[in-house]
C-alpha positions as a printed Julia matrix, in Angstrom:
274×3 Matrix{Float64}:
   1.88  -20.43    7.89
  -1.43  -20.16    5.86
  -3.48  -16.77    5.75
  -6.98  -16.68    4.5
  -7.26  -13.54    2.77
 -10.12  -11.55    1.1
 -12.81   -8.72    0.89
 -16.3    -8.32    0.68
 -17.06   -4.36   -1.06
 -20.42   -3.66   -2.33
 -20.55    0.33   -3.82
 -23.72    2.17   -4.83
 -23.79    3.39   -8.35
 -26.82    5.73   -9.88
 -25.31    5.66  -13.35
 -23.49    3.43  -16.33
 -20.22    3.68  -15.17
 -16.69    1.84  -15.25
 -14.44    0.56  -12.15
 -10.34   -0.27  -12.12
  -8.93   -1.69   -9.0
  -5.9    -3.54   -7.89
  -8.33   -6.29   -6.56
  -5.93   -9.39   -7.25
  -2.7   -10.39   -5.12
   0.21   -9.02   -6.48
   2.26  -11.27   -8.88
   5.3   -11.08   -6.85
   3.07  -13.18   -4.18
   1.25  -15.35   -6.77
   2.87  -18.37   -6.62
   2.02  -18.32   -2.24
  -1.38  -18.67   -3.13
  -2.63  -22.44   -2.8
  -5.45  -22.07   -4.9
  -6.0   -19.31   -7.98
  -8.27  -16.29   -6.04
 -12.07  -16.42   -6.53
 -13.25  -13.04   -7.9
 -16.53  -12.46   -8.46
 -19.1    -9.71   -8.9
 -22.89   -9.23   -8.2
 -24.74   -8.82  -10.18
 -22.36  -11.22  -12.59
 -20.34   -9.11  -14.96
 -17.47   -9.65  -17.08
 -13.92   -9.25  -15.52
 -11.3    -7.92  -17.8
  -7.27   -7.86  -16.08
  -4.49   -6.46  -17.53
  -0.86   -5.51  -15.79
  -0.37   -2.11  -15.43
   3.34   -0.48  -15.66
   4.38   -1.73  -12.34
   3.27   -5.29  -12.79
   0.17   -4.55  -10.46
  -2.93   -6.99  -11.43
  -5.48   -4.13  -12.78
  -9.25   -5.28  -13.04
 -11.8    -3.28  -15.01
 -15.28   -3.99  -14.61
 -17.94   -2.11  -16.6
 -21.41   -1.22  -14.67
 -24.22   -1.26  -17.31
 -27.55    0.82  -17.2
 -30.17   -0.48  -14.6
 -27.31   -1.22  -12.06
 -27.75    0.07   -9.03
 -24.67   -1.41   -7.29
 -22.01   -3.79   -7.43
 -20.7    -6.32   -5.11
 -16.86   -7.22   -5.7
 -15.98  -10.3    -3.44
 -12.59  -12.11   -3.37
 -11.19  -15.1    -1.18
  -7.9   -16.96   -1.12
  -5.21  -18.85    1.13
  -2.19  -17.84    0.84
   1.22  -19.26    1.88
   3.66  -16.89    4.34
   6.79  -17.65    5.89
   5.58  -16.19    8.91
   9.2   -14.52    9.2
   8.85  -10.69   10.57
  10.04   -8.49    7.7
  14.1    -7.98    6.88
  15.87   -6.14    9.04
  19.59   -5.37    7.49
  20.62   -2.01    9.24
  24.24   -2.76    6.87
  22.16   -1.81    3.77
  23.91    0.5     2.37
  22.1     3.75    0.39
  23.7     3.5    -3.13
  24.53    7.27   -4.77
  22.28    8.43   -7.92
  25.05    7.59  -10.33
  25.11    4.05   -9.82
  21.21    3.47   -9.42
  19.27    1.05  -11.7
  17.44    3.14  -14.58
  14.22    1.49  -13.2
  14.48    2.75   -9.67
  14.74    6.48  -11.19
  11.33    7.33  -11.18
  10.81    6.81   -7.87
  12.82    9.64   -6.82
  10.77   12.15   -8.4
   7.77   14.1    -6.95
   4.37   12.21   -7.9
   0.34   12.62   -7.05
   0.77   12.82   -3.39
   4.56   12.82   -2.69
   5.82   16.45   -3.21
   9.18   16.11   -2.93
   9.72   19.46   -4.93
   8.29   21.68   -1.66
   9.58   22.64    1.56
   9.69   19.43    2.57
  12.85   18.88    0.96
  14.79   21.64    2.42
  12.82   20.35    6.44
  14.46   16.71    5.26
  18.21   17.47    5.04
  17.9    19.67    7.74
  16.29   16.69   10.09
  18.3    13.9     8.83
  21.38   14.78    7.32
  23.34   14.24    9.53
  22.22   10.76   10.16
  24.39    8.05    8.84
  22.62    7.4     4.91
  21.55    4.08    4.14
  19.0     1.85    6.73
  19.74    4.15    9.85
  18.17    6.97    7.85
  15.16    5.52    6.5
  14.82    4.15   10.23
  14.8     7.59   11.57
  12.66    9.09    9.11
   9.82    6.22   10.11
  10.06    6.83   13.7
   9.97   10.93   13.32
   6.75   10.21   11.0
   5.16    7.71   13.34
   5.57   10.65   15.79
   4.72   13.63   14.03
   1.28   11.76   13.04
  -1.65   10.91   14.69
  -3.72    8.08   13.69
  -7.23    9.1    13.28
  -9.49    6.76   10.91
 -12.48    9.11   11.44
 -10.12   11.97    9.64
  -9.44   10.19    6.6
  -9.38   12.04    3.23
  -9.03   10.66   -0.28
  -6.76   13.25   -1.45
  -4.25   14.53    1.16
  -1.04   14.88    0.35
   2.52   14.14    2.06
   2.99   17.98    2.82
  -0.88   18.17    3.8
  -0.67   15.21    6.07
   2.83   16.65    7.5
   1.47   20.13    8.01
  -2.4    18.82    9.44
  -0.18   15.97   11.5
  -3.16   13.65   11.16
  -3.95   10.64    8.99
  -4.25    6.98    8.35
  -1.75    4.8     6.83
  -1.68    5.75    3.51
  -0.64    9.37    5.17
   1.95    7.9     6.92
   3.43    6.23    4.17
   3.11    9.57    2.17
   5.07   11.04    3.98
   7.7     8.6     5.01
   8.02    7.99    1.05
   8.6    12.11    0.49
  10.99   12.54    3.31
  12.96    9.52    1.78
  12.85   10.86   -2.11
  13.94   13.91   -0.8
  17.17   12.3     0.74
  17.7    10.74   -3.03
  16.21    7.29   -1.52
  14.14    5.68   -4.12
  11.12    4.79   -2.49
   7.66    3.39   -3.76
   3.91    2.84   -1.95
   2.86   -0.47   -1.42
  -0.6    -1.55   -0.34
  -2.29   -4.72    0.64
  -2.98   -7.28    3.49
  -1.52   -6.74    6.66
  -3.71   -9.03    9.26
  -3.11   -8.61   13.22
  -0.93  -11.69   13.38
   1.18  -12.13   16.16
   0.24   -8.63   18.06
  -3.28   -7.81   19.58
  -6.4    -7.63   17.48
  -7.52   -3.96   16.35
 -10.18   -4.08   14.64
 -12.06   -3.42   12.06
  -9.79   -5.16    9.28
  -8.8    -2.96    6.96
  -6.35   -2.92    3.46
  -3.04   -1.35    4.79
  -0.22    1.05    3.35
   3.29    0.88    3.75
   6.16    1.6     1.47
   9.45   -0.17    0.28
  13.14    2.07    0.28
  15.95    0.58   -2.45
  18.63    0.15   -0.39
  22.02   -2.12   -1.66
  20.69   -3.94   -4.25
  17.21   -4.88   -3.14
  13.58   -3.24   -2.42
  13.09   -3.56    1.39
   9.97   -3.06    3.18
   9.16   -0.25    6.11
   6.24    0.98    8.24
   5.77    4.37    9.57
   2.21    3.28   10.15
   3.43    0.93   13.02
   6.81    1.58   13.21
   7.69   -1.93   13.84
   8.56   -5.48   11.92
   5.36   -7.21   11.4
   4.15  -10.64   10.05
   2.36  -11.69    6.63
   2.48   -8.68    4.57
   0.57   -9.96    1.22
   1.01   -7.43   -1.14
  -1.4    -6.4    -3.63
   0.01   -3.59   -5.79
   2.9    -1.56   -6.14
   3.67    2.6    -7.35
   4.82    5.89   -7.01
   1.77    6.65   -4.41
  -1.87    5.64   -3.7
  -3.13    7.51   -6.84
  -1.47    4.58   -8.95
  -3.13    1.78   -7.08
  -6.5     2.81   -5.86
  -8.38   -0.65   -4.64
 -11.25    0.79   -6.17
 -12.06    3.71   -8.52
 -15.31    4.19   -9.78
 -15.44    7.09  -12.89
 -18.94    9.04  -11.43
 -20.63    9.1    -8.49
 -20.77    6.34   -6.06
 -21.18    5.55   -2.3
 -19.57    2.99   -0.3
 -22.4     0.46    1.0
 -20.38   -2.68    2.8
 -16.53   -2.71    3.17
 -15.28   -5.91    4.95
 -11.77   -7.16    4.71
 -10.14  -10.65    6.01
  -6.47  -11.51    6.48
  -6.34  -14.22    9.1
  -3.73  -16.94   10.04
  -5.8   -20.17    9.51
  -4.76  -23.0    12.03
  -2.8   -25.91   10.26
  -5.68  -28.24   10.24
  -7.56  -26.44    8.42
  -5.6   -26.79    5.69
């Protein structure tokens, strides 16, 4: 399978200012693409990348004087399996003492994931008594695909996991959030990931959007979950990787600035196109 893939964001700016963002494909999914990504900026402006501490693809962009916006475009094709993601319900939840050093920190409370509030305590007293491992992390996507209500209208920048649990409303990267907290708190490592997620093989909602979902260390491998949806789901391109959205924001501007065009594509392309 082949996925076209890319974004169109143009942002108001009324200042000299500088913008990160995890613009670029993760390099994890790299090697899918069939051609190197096209990134450019209008007005033209040079593009410096670096990798941040979890391998993300971080570009930093500086906005001059006399700029009164920027355009950040981006297009690609991708190669996909096509292949739903894993499902292993045998993958077994492996005890703190023999966890990898790197998987550590993502245990521990972070920006949006308080795992050092109540919601620890509501955790083992919702799913304790499930059977650790995949059945756990199972049941803690379906009680937070429940307990939330998707509303794009009601999305806010800085909500947190016991803010989106307590308001019960939110978009994905609520859901996620949460899902992520509820799992640290059960001493699962679990991480946020973000990136393309087109509507291949189920109806079209639109408008195409970046998605959220997270990934739970289970056996010996990072697997990938969706309270969002709550289901398996096809061509997942990742972008970038952390402990929650605060560590890979697809834009952040440093001063003020308004969002003037936001249009995302993630499409399975038809084999003759090709």
């Amino acid at each position: 399978m082949h996925i076209q893939i890319g974004y169109d964001i143009e942002l108001n700016v009324n200042a000299p200012t500088m913008l990160l963002g995890a613009l670029n494909v993760h390099p994890s999914r790299q090697h899918d693409l069939l051609a190197p990504e096209v990134l450019r900026t209008e007005p033209a402006l040079p593009i410096e990348q670096y990798r941040d501490s979890f391998d993300n693809v971080i570009t930093r962009i500086v906005v001059p004087f006399g700029t009164p916006s920027i355009r950040i475009t981006n297009s690609a094709v991708v190669r996909d399996s096509g292949e739903l993601d894993e499902i292993n319900p045998q993958a077994r939840q492996v005890p703190l003492s023999e966890l990898p050093a790197e998987t550590l920190q993502f245990l521990l409370p972070s920006r949006y994931c308080e795992v050092d509030s109540e919601l620890l305590g509501f955790a083992w007293n919702q799913f304790g008594h499930i059977e650790s491992g995949w059945e756990r992390v199972r049941a803690i996507c379906t009680y937070v695909n429940q307990h939330i209500r998707f509303d794009y209208m009601q999305a806010r920048a800085n909500r947190t996991a016991l803010e989106g649990w307590r308001e019960r409303v939110g978009v994905c990267r609520d859901f996620s959030h949460l899902a992520i907290t509820l799992c640290r708190a059960m001493n699962l490592p679990a991480r946020y990931s973000t990136g393309y997620l087109g509507d291949i093989g189920i109806p079209a909602m639109p408008p195409m959007d970046f998605s959220a979902w997270f990934q739970v260390y289970l056996g010996d491998k990072w697997y990938t979950f969706d309270a969002r949806h709550n289901r398996t789901r096809i061509g997942r391109i990742v972008m970038a990787i952390g402990r929650d959205a605060a560590d890979v924001p697809i834009t952040m501007v440093f001063g003020p600035n308004s969002l003037a065009r936001f249009e995302v594509i993630s499409d399975e392309l038809p084999e003759v196109q090709v």
